[in-house]
C-alpha positions in Angstrom: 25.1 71.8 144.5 21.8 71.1 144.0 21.4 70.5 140.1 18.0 73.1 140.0 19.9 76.2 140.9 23.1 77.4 139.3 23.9 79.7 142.4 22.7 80.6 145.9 22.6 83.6 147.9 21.1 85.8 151.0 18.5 87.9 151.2 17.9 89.9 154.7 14.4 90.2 155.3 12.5 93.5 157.2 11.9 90.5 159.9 15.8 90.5 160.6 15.7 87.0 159.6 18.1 86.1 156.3 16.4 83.6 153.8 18.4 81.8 151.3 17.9 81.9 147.9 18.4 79.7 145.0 18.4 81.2 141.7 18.1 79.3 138.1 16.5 78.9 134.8 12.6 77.8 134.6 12.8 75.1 131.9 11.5 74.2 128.5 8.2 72.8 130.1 7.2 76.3 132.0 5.4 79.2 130.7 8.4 81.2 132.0 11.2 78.6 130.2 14.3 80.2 129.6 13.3 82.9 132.7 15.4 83.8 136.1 13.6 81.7 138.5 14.2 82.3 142.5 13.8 80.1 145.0 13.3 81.0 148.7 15.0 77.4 150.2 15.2 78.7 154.3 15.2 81.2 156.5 17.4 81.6 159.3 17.9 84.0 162.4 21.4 84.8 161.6 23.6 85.2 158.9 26.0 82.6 160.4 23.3 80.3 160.8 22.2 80.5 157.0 25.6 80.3 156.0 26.8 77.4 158.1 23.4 75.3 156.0 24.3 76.9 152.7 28.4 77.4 152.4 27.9 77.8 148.4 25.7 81.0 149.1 28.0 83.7 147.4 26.4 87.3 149.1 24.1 89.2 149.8 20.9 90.6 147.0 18.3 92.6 147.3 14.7 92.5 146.2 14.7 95.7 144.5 17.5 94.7 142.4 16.8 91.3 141.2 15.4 89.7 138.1 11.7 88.9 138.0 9.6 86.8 135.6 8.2 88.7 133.1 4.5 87.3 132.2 3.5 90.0 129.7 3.9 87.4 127.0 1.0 85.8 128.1 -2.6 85.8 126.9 -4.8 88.3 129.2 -7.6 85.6 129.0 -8.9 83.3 132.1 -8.0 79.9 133.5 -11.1 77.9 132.0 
């Protein structure tokens, strides 16, 4: 398994397609360290296809239900 993500799984999009996802931890270097970071790695056409390219993909999540990076910590000033 790819050392960046502790886990995988699916995702099926509204296209019908089902994307792969690789979920982890931004590190110490990131504004978000310590944060649930998701990865889209692939999409596929089927669910076979994606799972035959990522066995370790555990199930299926949703977009509605997952963790996102919060960024309200940051400064409300601009990139200059």
């Amino acid at each position: 398994m790819d050392e960046l993500f502790d886990f995988y799984t699916l995702r099926r999009e509204s296209s019908g397609e089902v994307s792969v996802i690789g979920w982890g931890e931004y590190p110490s270097s990131s504004v978000l360290a310590g944060q649930t970071m998701l990865v889209c790695l692939d999409s596929f056409p089927t669910e076979e296809e994606a799972r035959k390219a990522y066995p370790q993909a555990e199930s299926f999540s949703s977009k509605w239900t997952e963790p996102r990076a919060c960024v309200g910590h940051l400064p409300d000033e601009g990139d200059y």
